[in-house]
Structures are given as structure tokens and as C-alpha cells.
C-alpha positions in Angstrom: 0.0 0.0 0.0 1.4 3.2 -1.3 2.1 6.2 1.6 0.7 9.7 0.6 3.4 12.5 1.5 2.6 15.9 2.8 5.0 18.5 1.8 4.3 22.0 4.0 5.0 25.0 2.1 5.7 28.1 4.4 5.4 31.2 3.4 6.8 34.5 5.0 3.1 36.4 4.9 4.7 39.7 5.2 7.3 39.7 2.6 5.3 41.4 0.1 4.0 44.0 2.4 8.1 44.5 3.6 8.3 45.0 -0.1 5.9 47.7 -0.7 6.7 49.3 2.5 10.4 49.8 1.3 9.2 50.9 -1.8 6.9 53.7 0.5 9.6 54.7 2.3 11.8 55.4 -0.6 9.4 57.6 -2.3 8.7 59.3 1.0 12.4 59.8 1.6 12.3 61.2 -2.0 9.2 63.4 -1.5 11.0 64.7 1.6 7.6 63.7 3.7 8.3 62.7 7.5 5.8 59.8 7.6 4.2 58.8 11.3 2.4 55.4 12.2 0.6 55.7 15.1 -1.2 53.0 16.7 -3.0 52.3 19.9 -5.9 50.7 21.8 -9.4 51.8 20.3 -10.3 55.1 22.3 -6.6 55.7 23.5 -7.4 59.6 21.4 -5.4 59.2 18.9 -8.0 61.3 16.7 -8.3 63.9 19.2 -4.7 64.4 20.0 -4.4 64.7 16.0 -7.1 67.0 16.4 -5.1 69.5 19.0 -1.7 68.9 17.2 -3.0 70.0 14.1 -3.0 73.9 14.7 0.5 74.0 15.9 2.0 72.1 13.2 -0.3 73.5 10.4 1.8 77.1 11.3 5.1 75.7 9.9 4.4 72.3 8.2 1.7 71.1 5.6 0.3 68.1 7.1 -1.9 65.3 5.7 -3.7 62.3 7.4 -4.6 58.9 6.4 -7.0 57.4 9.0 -7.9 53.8 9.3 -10.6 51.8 10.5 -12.9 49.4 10.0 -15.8 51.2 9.1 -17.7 54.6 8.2 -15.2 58.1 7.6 -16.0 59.4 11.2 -12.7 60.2 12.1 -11.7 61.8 8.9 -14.8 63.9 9.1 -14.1 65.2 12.3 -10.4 66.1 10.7 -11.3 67.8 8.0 -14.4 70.0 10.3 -11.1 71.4 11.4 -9.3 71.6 8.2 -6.7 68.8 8.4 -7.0 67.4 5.0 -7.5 63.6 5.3 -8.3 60.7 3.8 -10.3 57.3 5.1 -9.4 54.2 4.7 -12.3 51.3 5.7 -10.8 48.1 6.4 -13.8 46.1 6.3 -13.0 43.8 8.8 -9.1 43.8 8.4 -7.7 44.6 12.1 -4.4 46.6 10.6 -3.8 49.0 8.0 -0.8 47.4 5.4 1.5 49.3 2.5 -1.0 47.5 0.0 -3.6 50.3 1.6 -1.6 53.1 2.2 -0.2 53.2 -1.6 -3.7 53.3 -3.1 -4.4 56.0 -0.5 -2.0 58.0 -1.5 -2.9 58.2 -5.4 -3.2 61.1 -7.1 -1.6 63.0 -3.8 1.3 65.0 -4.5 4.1 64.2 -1.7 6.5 66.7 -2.4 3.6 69.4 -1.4 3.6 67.2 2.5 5.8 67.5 4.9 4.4 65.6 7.6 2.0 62.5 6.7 0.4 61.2 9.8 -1.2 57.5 9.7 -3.8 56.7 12.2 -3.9 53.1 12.1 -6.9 50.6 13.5 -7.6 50.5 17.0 -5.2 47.2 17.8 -2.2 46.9 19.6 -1.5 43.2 17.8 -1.6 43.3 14.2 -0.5 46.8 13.2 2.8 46.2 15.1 3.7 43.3 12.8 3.1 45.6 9.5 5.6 48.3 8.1 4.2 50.7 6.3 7.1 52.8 5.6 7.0 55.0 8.0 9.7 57.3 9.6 9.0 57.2 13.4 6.4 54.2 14.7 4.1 56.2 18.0 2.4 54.3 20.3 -0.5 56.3 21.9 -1.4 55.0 25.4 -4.2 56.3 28.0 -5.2 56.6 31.4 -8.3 54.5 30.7 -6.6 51.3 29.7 -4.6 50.2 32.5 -1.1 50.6 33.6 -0.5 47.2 32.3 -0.5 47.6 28.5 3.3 47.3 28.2 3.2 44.2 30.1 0.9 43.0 27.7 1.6 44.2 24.4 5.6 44.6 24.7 6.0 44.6 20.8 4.4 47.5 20.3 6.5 49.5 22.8 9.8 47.4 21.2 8.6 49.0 17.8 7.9 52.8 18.5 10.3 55.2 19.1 7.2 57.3 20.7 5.1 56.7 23.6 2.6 59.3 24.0 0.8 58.4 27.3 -2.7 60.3 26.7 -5.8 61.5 29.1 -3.6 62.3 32.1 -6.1 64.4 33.1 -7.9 61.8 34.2 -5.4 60.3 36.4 -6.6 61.5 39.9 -10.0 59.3 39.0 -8.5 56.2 37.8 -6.5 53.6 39.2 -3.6 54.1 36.9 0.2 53.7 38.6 2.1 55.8 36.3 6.1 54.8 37.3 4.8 51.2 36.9 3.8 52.0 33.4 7.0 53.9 32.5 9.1 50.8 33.6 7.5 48.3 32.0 7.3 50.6 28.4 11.3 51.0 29.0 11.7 47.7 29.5 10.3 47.2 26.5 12.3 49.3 24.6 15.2 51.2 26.6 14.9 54.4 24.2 11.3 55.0 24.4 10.9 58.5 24.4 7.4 59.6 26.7 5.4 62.4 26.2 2.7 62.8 28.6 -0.7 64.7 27.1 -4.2 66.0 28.3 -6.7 66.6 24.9 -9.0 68.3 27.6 -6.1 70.8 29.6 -3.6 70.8 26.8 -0.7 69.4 28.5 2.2 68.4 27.1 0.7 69.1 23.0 3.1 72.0 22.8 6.1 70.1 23.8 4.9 67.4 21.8 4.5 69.3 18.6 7.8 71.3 18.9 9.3 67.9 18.9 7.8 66.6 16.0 8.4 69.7 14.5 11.9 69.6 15.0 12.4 66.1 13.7 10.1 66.8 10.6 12.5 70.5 9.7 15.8 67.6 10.6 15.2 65.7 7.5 15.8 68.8 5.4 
């Protein structure tokens, strides 16, 4: 009786979107666009803080936003009510934004005219952390509301960023939150994290925040 083999095939699943993402970041580099991936928990405000950035930087940069998520262009409206100009992209289900996306987002947009593109990526701290997407500087928004223990859980997406912007302070006094414990387990995570810590609702920390962007976006030049 004759024996039936079964040859595996593995493939690497994110070769091709390493690919495109290398192919992003050249024309980026070439554009002269400072590109930001920022991703978080769902509700971490990452749209607000965009929101509150958005004045400071408009005053010396031309910015542009790519928001993801699953469905509807809520986000992006709220944006462009504020004159960001921004485009949606709907996953339908996917939990991460990939280069496939971002390149068809980006058609027809003139880069040289950007200087700094921000992506807001889904609501997930799992699958966006595994895809490139050519950006410059990976952020990693955290909040008050979440838990001190997110860096604990998620290290890989603290390992990745070279940002932590650790959001809704103002919320500290009323939630359980230990903020050293945090801090030590995102550095452990990654030894160069740079912290930024920011209130949407008392301002804190945006200024600070956006002269440091703005300094690393006018660095490239």
C-alpha cells in the first residue's frame, strides 16, 4: 500500500507588504515627507490628539492624514471640520492597515507638497505592530483609561515605537492608573522609548509634543 506524503509550504506572509513598505519609504524619503504610524488601543485619542496637534503644526508644516478603521469616515470627518486634509481608509474587517492600503491612499496625492503624513492606524495593539508601512517614526499612543499594564501585555508594540505618548492624564486623579509602573515596564520594553505625557482636555504636554515633532520633521531637510 502506497504512503501519501505531505510537503508544507511556508510562506513569510509579510514579505510582500516589507516589499511595498520599502518601496513607501523610498518615495517618501524622496518626497521629503516625514511619515508617522501611530497606533494604539481603540479610544486611546489618537484622533483627538491629531485633532489638538494639528493647529501648531499647520503654522510651519503642511500636514496630511490617512485614518484607518474598520468602518464609516467618522474620524476623517471630524479632521477635515477642522481643516486637516485627510483621507479614510475602511478596512472592512481587516484589524491593521498594510502598505497595499496606504499606496492606493495615497494616489493622485502630491508628496513633495507634504511635509508631515500622519497615519492613524486601527484601533489594535497586535496586528499593526507586525506591518511596516514605511514609515519614519512608529508612535504608540497610550491612556489613562486602559490600564497601567498595557506594556506588560503588548511589549512589541512598545519594542517597535520610538514614541510613547501616554494620553488623558487628566484623568489620572480618577482612575487607578500607577504611572512609574507603566514607565518601567514601556522602558523595558524598549530602553529608548521617548514619553510624552498629554491631556486633549487641559492641553498638556501638545506643545512640547508638537515642537518635537516639528523639529524632527524640519531635521530631515
Amino acid at each position: 500500500m502506497s504512503q501519501q506524503r505531505q510537503i508544507q509550504l511556508k510562506k513569510n506572509v509579510y514579505n510582500r507588504n516589507q516589499e511595498l513598505a520599502d518601496e513607501l519609504r523610498e518615495r517618501f524619503k524622496k518626497a521629503g515627507t516625514y511619515v508617522i504610524n501611530m497606533i494604539s488601543s481603540p479610544g486611546s485619542g489618537k484622533t483627538s490628539l491629531i485633532e489638538k496637534m494639528a493647529p501648531r503644526l499647520n503654522a510651519g508644516l503642511k500636514l496630511f492624514v490617512i485614518d484607518g478603521d474598520l468602518e464609516t469616515e467618522r474620524d476623517a470627518d471630524r479632521l477635515r471640520e477642522v481643516g486637516i486634509e485627510a483621507v479614510q481608509i475602511q478596512t472592512h474587517g481587516s484589524c491593521h492597515l498594510d502598505a497595499t492600503m496606504i499606496g492606493k491612499a495615497l494616489e493622485g496625492v502630491a508628496l513633495e507638497a507634504i511635509d508631515l503624513l500622519i497615519i492613524e492606524n486601527v484601533g489594535n495593539l497586535v496586528c499593526p505592530t507586525s506591518f511596516d508601512l514605511g514609515e519614519t517614526l512608529r508612535v504608540v499612543v497610550a491612556s489613562t483609561t486602559e490600564g497601567d499594564d498595557k506594556p506588560l501585555k503588548y511589549p512589541a508594540s512598545y519594542h517597535r515605537a520610538g514614541v510613547c505618548i501616554f494620553n488623558k492624564t487628566d484623568l489620572l486623579p480618577y482612575v487607578r492608573f500607577d504611572v512609574a509602573q507603566f514607565e518601567a515596564a514601556a522602558r523595558r520594553a524598549n530602553g529608548e522609548l521617548k514619553i510624552f505625557h498629554t491631556s486633549c482636555s487641559t492641553g498638556q504636554g501638545i506643545e512640547e509634543l508638537c515642537q518635537w515633532l516639528s523639529d524632527q520633521v524640519g531635521g530631515m531637510a
